[in-house]
N, C-alpha and C positions, 0 to 999 in steps of 0.2 A: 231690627231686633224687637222694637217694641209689642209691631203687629204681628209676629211670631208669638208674644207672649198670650196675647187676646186669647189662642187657639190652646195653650195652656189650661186655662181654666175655666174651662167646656169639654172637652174633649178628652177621656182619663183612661186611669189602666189597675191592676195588681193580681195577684193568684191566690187562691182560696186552697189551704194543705189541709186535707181531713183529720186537723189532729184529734187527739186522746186526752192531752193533759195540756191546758191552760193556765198559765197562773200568772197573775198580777199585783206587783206590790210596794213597798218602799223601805230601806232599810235606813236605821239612825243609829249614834252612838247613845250611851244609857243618856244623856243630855239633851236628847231629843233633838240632835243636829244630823244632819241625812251626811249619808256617807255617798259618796259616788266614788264607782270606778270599782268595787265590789264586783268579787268576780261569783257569779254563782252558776251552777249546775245540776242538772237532775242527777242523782247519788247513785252512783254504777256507772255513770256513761261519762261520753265523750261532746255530750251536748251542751252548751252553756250560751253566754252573753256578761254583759256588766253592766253595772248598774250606770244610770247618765246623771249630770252633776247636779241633779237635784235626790239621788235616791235612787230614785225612779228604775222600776224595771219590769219587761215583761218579758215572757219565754214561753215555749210551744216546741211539742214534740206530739210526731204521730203515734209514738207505744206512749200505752199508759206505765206515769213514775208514782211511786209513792213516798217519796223524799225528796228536799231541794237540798243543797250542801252550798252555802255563804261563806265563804272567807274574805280575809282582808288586812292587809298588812297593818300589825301592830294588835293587829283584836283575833281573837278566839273563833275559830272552825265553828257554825254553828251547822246541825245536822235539823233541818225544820220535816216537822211528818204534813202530808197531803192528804187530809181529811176527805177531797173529794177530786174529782179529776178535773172540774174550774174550778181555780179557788181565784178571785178579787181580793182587792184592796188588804191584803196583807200587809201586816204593819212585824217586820223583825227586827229585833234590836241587836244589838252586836256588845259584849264588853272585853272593855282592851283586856291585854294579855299583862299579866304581872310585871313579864319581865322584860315585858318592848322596849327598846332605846327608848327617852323622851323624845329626843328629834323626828324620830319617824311617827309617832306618836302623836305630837302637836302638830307638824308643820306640813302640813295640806299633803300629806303622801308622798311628799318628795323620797327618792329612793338613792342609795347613794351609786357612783360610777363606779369606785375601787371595790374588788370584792364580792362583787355581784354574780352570780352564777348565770341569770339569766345574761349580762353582756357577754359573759366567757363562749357562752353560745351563742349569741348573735355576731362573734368577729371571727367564730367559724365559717355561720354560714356566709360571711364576707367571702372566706377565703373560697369555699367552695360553690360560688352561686354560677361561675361561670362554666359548671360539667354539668349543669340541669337543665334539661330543657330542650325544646327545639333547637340552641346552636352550639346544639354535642355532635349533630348529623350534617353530613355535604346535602343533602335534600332532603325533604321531607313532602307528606302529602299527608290531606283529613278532611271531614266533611264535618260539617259547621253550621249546625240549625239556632235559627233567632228568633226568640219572640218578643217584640215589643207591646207592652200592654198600658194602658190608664185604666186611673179609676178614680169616682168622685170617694174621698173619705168622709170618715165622723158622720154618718150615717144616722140622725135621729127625728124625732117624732118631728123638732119643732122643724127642719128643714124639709119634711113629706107634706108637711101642710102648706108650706109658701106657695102663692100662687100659680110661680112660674113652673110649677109638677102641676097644677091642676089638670085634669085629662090624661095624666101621665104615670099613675100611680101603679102601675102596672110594672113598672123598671122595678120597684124594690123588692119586689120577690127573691132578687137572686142577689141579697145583701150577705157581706158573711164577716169573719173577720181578721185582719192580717194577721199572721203568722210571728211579726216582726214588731209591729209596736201596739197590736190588740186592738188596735181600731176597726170601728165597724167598716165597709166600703163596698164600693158599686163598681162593680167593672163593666166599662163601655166600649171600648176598643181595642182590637187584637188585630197588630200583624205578625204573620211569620212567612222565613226567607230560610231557603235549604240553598249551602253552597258546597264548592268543591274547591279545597285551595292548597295553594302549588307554590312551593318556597325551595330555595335555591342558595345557600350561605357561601358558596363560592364563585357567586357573580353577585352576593347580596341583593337578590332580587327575589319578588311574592306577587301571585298572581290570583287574585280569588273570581270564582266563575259562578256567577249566579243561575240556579237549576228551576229554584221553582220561589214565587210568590202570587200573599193572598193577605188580605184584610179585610177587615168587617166594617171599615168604613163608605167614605163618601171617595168621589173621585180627585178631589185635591189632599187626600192626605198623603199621597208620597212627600210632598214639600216636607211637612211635620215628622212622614220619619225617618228620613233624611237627616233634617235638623236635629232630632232626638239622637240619630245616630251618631252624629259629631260632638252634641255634647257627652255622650257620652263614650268618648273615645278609648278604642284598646289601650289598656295599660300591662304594664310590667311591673309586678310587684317588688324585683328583686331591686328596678333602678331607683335610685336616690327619690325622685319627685314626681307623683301622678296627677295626670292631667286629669280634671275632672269639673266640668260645666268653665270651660277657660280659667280655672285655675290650680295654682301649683300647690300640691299638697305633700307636705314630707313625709315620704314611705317610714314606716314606722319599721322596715326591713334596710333604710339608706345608712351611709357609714357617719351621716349626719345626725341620724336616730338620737343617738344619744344624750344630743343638747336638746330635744324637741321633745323627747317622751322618758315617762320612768317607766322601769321593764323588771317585773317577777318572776319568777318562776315558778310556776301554781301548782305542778302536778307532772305523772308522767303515767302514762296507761301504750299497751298494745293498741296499733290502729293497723289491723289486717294484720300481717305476719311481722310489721318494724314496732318497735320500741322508740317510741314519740315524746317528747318535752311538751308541755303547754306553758307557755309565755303570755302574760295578760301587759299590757301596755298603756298607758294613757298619759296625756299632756304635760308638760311641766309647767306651761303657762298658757292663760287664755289668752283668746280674740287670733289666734295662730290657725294657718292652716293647717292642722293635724288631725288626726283619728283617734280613735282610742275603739279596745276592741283584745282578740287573742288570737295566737296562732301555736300551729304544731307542727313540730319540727322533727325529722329522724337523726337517730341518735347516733349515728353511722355516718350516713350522706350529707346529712345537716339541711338535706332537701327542705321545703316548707310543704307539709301534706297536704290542710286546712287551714286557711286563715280567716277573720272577718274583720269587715273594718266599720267604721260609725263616725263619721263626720260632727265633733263636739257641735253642742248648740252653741257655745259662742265664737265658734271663728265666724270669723269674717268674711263671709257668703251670703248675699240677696234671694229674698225667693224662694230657698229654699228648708225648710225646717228639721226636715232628717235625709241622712244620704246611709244607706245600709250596704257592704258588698261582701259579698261569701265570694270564696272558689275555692276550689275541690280541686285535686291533682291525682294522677293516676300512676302507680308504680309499672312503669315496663318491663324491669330487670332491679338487679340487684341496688343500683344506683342513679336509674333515670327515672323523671316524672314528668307530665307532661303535663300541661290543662286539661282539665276534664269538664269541668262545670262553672260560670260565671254568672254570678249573680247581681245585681244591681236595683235599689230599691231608692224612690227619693221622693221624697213629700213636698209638694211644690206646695205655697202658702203664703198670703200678704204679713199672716202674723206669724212669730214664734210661739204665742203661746199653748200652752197643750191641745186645750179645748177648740182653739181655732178651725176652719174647714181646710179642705184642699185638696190638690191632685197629687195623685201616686201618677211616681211615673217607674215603671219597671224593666228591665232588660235582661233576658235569659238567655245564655249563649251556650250548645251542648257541644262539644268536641269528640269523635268518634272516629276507630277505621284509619287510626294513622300507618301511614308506611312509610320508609325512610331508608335512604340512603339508593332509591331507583331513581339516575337522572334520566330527565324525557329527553328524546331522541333529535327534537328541534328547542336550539336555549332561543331562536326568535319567538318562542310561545310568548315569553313573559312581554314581550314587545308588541304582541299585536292586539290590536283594539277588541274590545269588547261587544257585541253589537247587537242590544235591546231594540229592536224595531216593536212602534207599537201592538205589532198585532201576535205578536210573539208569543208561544204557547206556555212560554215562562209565569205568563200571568195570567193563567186562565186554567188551572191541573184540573183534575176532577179531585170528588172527595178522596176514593177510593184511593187515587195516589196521594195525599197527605197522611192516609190514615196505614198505609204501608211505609212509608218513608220519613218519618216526623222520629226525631228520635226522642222527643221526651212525648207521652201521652199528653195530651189535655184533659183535666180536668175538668168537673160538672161546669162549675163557672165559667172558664174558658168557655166549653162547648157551649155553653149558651148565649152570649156574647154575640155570635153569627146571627141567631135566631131573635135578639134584641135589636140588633141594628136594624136587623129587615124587617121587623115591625112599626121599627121608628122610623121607617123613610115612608112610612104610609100615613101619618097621626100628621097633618097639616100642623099643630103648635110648633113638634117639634124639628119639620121643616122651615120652617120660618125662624127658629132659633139659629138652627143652623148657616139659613143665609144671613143672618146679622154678624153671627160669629165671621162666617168666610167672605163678608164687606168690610169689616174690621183686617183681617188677616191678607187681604189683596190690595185693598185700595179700591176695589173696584164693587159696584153693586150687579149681579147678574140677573139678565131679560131673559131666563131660559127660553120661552117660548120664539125669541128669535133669536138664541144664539149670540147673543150681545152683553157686554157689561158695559156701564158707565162709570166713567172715571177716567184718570184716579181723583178722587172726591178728594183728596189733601194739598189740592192742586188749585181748588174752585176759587181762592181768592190767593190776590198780590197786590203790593204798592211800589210805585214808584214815582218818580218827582213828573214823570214826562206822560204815561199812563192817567195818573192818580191811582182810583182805586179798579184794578184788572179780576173782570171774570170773567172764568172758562168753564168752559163744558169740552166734555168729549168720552170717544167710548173706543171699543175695540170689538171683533169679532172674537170670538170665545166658545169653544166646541167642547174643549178639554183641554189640561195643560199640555196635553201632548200634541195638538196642533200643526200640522205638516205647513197649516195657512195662517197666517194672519195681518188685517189690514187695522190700522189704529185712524185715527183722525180727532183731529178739536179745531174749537173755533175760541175766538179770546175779543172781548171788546175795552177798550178803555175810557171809563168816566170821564176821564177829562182831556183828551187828544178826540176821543169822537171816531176812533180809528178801528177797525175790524179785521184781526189778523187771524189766522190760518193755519193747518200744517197737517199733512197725514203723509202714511208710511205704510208700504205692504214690502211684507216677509214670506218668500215661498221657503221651504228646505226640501229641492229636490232630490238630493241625493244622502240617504240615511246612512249609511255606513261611513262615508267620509263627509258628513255633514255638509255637503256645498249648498249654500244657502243665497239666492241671490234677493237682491232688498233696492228700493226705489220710495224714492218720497220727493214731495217738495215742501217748505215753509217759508212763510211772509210773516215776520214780527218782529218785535221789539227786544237785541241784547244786552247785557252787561258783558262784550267779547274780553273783557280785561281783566276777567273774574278767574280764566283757567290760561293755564302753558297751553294747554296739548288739545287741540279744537279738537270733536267729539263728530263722527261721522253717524252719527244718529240722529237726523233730519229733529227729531223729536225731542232731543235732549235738549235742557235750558239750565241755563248756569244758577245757582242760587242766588247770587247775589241780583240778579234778574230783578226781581218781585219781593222784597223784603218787608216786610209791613215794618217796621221802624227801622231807624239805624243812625249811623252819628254824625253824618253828614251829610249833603245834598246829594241825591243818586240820579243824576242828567246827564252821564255822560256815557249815552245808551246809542246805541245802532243801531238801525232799519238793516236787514238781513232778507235776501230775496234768492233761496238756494233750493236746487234742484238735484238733486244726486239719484247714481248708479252705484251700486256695489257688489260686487261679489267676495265670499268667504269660504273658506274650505278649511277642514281639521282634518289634515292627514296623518297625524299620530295624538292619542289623547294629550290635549291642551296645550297644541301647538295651534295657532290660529292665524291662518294667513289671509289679508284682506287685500282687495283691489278696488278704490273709486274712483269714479270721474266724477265732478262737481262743476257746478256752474253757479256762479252768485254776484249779487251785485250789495255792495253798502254802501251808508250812506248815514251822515248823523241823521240821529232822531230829534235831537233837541237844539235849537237856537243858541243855547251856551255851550253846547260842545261844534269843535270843528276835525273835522277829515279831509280840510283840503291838502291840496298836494300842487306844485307847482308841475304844468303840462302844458309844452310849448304847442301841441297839436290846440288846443284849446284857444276860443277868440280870446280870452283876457287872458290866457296862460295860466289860469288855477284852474281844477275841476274838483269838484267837491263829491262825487262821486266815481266808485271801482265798479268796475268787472272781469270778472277774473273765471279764469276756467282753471281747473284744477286737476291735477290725477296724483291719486295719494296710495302708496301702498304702505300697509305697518304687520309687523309682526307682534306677537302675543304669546310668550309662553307661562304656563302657571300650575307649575310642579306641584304636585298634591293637591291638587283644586279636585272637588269632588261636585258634581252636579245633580240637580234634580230634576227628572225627567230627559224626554230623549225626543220632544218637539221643535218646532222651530226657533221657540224660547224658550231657554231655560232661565233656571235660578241656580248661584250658589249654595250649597248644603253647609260648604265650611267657610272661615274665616281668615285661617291661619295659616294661609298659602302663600309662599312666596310670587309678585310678581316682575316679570321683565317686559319693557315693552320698547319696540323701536318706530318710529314712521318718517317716511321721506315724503314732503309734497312737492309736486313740481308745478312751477306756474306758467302756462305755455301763451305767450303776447300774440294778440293778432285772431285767435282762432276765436270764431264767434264774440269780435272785435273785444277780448280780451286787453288787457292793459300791461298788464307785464311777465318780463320772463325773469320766474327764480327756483331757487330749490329753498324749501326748509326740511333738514336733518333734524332730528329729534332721540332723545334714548330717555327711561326712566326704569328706575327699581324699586320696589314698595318690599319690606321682607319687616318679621312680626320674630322678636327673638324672646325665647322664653329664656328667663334666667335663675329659674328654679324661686328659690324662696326670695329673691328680692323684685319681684315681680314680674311683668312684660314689657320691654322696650321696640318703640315702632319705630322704623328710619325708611325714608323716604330720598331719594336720589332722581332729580331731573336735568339734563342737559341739553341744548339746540344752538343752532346756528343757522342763520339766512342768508343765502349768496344771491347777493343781486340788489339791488335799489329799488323799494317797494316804501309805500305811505304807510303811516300810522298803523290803520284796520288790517293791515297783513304782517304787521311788525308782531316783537313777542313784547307781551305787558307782564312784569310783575306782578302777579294776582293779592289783590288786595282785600283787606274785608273791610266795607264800609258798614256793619253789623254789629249787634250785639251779640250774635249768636256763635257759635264754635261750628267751624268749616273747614274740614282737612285741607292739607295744600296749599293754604293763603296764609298772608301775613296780617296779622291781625292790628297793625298797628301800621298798615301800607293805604293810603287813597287810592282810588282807581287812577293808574295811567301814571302814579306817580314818579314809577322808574318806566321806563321805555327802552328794550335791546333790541338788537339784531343777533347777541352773542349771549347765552347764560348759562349759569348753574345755579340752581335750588336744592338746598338740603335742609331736611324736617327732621327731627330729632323727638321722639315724647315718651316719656317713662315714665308708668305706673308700678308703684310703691305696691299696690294690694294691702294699703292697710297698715305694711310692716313698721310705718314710722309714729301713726299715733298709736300704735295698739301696744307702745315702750312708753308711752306720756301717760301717769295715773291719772290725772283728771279726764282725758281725753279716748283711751281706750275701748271705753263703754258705746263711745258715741259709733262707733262701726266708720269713720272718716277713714278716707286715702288719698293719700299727698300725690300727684302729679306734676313733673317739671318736664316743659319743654326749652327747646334752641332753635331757632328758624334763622337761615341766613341765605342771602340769596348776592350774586355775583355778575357782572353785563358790563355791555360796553356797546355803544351804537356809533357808526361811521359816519366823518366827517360828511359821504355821499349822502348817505339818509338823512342828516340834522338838513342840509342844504335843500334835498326834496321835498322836507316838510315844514319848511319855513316861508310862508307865506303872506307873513303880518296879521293874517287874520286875528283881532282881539282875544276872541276865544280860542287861540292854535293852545296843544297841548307845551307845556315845555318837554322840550327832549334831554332829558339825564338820566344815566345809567349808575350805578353804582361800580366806577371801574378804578376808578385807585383804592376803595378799601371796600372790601365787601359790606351789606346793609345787617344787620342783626338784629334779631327780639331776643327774648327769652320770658318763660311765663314761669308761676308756680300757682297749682292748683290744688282745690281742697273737692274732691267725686264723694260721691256718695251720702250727699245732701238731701235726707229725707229720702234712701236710696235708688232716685232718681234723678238729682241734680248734681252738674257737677259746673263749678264757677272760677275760671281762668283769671289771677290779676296777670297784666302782662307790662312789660318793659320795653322801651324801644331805647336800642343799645348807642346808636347814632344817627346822623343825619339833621339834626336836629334844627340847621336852619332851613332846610325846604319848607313851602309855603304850605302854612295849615299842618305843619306835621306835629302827630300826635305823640308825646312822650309816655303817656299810659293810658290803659285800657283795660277795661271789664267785659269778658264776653261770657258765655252760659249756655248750657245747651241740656235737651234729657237724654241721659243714658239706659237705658234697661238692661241692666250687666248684673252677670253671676255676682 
């Protein structure tokens, strides 16, 4: 997450509306205390906003208005005249109304529940939300144009003069300024994606087919919009809670609405040929995730025509400083609406204060050309794979076809955008910015001129007790992300062993349409193997706990690892992923205080203190809703919030390439990410295995432990290495984030933006009287062999995220066990987060 964010705040977007009339300003009561949540409009129309909780407001329309119209519960309609078509810093006062309750009057705009005309209308549109919309029809079909855009905001003198524009002064010609909160801004990059999509409510199944993309950028920004895409995921206004940047926000249309927002009833005007309500809505309590904003409603249907929404400054969101979203609906018939337009605007920024800088980040969605209720002739369509091959005419249109097929025009700024990028890939500064930004954002620094990055640089130092202090170098081949090839390799030496290890990996994908990907590596070095359940067929993959530059206890009990693998992979339906390896490897301790021996009657003294072992492992990988980026030999994940399934059998075959033993290890695990609306997101994690056969320590399964201060999924944080030891287990992870909801009820604490995190980690084993017996040697240094099998082992933690909103700090509890040797009854671990 975090190196995603780097590409944040460089890299920008927003749209430039030719408007007529400008106006900016701040409303108070005669007290001189600002009013927020003010609903105001240009006088005759349908156009408005409200004010935010300091006053504050801006608004912009393309016709020229010559009146603003202010109202506000408890105070007087004021009618203000527009001297000119910008007007700034407007100061309008409001005075209360004679005859307003006191209650509504004093008490911060709370609005009552009984009585309310505006809920009388919103527990209609309860009743009738489910005949609107796409699942009124058995099929549907529509085309679906997107723009993604940035742009750097708050555009002024003293930011054109910093040095880092110098030579660059040329970008701000095409400054202009938001529609949405009056800021000046630059826009830098544009993509848009034309699709065709294909929905089906009586198999519950949706198939979207991408026809054409383009962007003004560089060749690694699909990753970015990708990511942009996820965070900004489809929402349904009508359900209870909207995802939005991973978090859960109360629709201000949910049956919940009412504890979360107060709700007016402002107005009621023609919108096209229906008779429409406006509804103005805002918070009832701060540091919540809620909106505040208005919508219009038909007076019939109870359909929602228009709505907007406005993410308060103080809930409890990182990064971000305003989130704006419009959508438009389209009348079909006398009682259906559809999506017509979605809008999305967010101001990415270290600070919340006004004046601060940042990125706009923008997402236009057009809906077009529905037809409904023709099913296609084959339902295997929705099932069959999608298939972007690099060279694909998808990304490569001519103008001519975007400028026929785009269904919303671009305007000046857009269009110029294309014509800025390709200037700025010529101006040496601002290619050299860009490779800092995309070494921050990869891990990796790029040798264009041979086609090589070095890296990953976050990799280049490690400590451990056996090592001391380990650096590595190492690089990859690097053409594009979409790469059909690539070979990786490093080399690693350590300060105080004197030792030089090794490791590279080559990745073909010969087959594009079902991904068959065959892969070959070999590595020699130094592990922590007791740091993970589920060994990792990635020649190149190293466990964290490997290399930890501190930690809370002596880290010696590391393996010599000498493995050579084959694999093949194939996806024969999206993110089903089937693997096959053969493995060859030998271990062996690394360190004089740790022992691997194993009693071996073939052996002159009957101990061997080293394995060899051949290996053939197949595992299965399913990951429902996993969306990816790019269509090379590597990819990356786009989202997060995927559930996973994973299975793997190793078989270990004695004899063959004088192997050592014959066994099977079974293996299953479930990672899934459950949103639970307003009380935030709880993650649970399910692993289970079993070993058949009589096998030493280094092939046995370890309880993963964390010898660290740091927070490392999957492990126990209050476990040593090796400290349990099975043949037989189950692991279960448990961890839930609050989002805030538990300090943001404590008045001292509120303010502070804190979120409460608790987890439960318990894990369950047993090892066979045949194995203690194999690995019982007398060796001083033998591991003890104990399993947690009469009572399961337990932590439990409670944490306090969003520490200076980057840190988050785990106290943790160990529940038993208490007289194993060295065991630790509490523990402090920390880790950074970059989280919405």
């Amino acid at each position: 997450m975090k190196i995603k964010f780097a590409l944040f705040y460089t890299l920008l977007f927003s749209i430039s509306l030719l408007a007529q009339t400008k106006v900016k300003g701040i409303i108070t009561d005669t007290n001189n205390t600002p009013l927020p949540y003010c609903s105001i409009q240009f006088n005759g129309s349908i156009e408005g906003t409200t004010s935010d909780e300091n006053g504050g407001f801006y608004i912009e329309s393309k016709e020229t208005w010559k009146e603003l119209e202010i109202s506000f519960i408890g105070f007087e309609t004021q009618i203000v005249p527009l001297a000119q078509r910008v007007s700034y810093n407007l100061k309008i006062v409001l005075e209360e109304e004679t005859d307003a309750l006191d209650e509504i009057i004093i008490a911060t705009g709370k609005q009552p529940k009984k009585n309310n005309p505006a809920i009388d209308i919103l527990r209609k549109i309860w009743a009738q939300k489910r005949k609107n919309g796409l699942s009124h029809f058995n099929q549907y079909a529509y085309k679906k144009y997107q723009k993604v855009e940035f742009d750097l905001n708050t555009i002024d003198d003293k930011l054109k003069e910093k040095k880092i524009f110098k030579g660059l002064e040329f970008v701000f010609k095409d400054v202009d300024t938001s529609s949405v909160t009056g800021k000046t801004f630059l826009p830098v990059f544009l993509n848009e994606s034309l699709a065709q999509v294909y929905g089906d409510n009586t198999i519950n199944k949706e198939k979207e087919v991408l026809i054409a993309n383009q962007n003004s950028g560089f060749s690694k920004d699909q990753q970015l919009i990708d990511y942009v895409d996820d965070l900004y995921a489809e929402y349904n206004i009508y359900d209870n809670y909207l995802k939005i940047f991973d978090k859960s926000f109360v629709s201000p249309l949910s049956k919940t609405g009412i504890n979360n927002y107060n709700y007016v009833l402002a107005d009621s005007s023609f919108i096209g040929k229906k008779w429409c309500y406006n509804i103005i809505y805002y918070p009832r309590r701060q540091n919540e995730l809620t909106f505040k904003g208005n919508f219009w409603v038909s007076d019939s249907t109870y359909a929602v025509k228009e709505i907007n929404l406005q993410v308060v400054k103080n809930a409890n969101i990182n990064w971000v400083k305003d989130v704006y979203i419009e959508q438009e609906f389209e009348l079909l018939n006398d009682s259906i609406f559809v999506l017509k337009r979605d809008y999305l605007l967010s101001d990415f920024a270290l600070s919340k204060k006004d004046k601060s800088r940042g990125v706009y980040g923008k997402k236009t969605t057009i809906y077009k050309d529905y037809v409904f209720n023709k099913p296609l002739e084959d339902e295997s369509f929705y099932d069959k794979k999608v298939f972007n091959p690099s060279n694909d005419s998808i990304y490569s249109k001519s103008r001519d076809f975007w400028d026929k097929n785009r269904l919303e025009e671009l305007n000046e700024n857009e269009k110029g955008i294309y014509k800025l990028i390709d200037t700025l890939k010529t101006v040496k500064k601002f290619k050299n910015i860009n490779k800092a930004v995309q070494t921050m954002y990869s891990g990796y620094f790029e040798i264009e001129s041979l086609n090589i990055d070095y890296g990953p640089i976050f990799s280049t130092f490690g400590y451990n007790d056996v090592e001391g202090l380990r650096v590595r170098v190492g690089g990859r081949t690097y053409k594009s992300s979409n790469d059909l090839f690539r070979l990786e390799a490093y080399t690693a030496y350590g300060l105080k062993d004197k030792n030089l290890k090794y490791g590279f990996q080559a990745k073909w994908l010969l087959n594009e349409k079902n991904r068959f990907i065959i892969t070959g590596g070999k590595k020699n070095d130094i592990e922590q193997i007791g740091a993970t359940l589920t060994a990792n067929t990635d020649v190149l993959g190293r466990s964290d706990g490997s290399s930890s530059l501190i930690g809370t206890g002596t880290n010696d009990k590391l393996t010599k690892i000498n493995i050579t693998t084959l694999t093949g992979e194939i996806e024969p339906t999206p993110n089903l992923i089937l693997k096959l390896s053969a493995n060859y490897k030998t271990l062996g301790s690394a360190s004089d205080s740790f022992s691997l021996d194993y009693n071996d009657v073939n052996a002159s003294d009957g101990i061997s203190s080293n394995i060899r072992q051949l290996e053939t492992v197949f595992s299965m990988g399913y990951y429902p809703k996993r969306k990816m980026s790019g269509f090379g030999v590597q990819r990356e994940p786009a989202n997060t919030n995927y559930t996973q399934y994973f299975m793997q059998v190793t078989r270990g075959t004695k004899d063959i390439f004088n192997s050592d033993f014959n066994y099977t290890k079974a293996q299953v695990s479930l990672f899934k990410l459950w949103e639970i609306g307003g009380l935030g997101r709880l993650r649970t994690s399910l692993e289970m295995g079993q070993t058949f056969g009589e096998v030493p320590l280094g092939l046995l399964s370890v309880a993963p432990g964390n010898q660290t201060y740091f927070i490392f999924n999957n492990t126990f944080n209050l476990l040593n290495f090796y400290e349990f030891v099975t043949d037989r287990y189950a692991s279960f992870h448990l961890e839930h984030n609050f989002n805030g909801r538990i300090f943001s009820r404590i008045p001292l604490l509120k303010k502070t933006k804190l979120r409460t995190v608790i987890g439960f980690k318990t894990f369950l084993g047993d090892i066979s009287d045949k194995n203690i017996a194999l690995n019982t040697t007398g060796n001083s240094f033998q591991i003890p062999l104990t399993a947690p099998s009469q009572e399961p082992y337990y932590e439990y933690s409670v944490g306090v995220a969003n520490i200076f909103k980057i840190l988050r700090v785990d106290f943790n509890f160990r529940g038993n066990y208490f007289d194993n040797s060295e065991a630790r009854k509490f523990g402090i671990t920390a880790g950074l987060r970059f989280n919405f």
